[in-house]
N, C-alpha and C positions, 0 to 999 in steps of 0.2 A: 263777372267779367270786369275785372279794371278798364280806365278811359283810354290808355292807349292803347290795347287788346281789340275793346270798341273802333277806335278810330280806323286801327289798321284792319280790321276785317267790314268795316262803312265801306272803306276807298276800294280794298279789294268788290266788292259789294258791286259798286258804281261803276268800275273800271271794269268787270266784267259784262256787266249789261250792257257801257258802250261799246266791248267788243265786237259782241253779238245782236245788238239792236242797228249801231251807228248812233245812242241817242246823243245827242249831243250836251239833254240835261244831267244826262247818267257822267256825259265825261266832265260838266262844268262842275258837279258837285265832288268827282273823284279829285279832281285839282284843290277844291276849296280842303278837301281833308286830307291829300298832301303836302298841303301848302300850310298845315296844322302840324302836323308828323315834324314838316320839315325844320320846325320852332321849341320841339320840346326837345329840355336836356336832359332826360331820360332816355332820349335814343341815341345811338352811336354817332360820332360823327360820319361816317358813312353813311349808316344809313340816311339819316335827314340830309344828307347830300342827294341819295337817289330819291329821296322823296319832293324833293325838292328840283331835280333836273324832272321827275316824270309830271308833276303839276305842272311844269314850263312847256312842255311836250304837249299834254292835254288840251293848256290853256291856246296856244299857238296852233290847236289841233293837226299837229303830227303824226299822232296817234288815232 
C-alpha cells in the first residue's frame, strides 16, 4: 500500500469511528490526516480541497 493509499484509508479509519463512537480522538486524528491529504500534490486539487474543508469540519467539531 502506498502513503497516500495509507493516509486516505487512516482518515477514513478515524472518521468512521468518530461517527460511531462520538470519539473525539478518532475525529482529532482524522483532521490531523486530512489536514496531510490536503498538502500533497499528488492529489487533485479537489480533492485536497474536500480534505481540507472536512479537517476544518472536524477540527471546529461540526461533524
Amino acid at each position: 500500500m502506498d502513503s497516500k493509499t495509507a493516509l486516505i484509508a487512516g482518515a477514513l479509519d478515524h472518521l468512521m469511528r468518530h461517527t460511531l463512537t462520538g470519539c473525539e480522538h478518532a475525529a482529532h486524528h482524522a483532521a490531523q490526516l486530512l489536514d496531510v491529504l490536503s498538502e500533497r500534490a499528488d492529489l487533485d486539487r479537489e480533492m485536497r480541497s474536500l480534505c481540507g474543508r472536512m479537517s476544518e469540519c472536524l477540527e471546529a467539531g461540526h461533524v
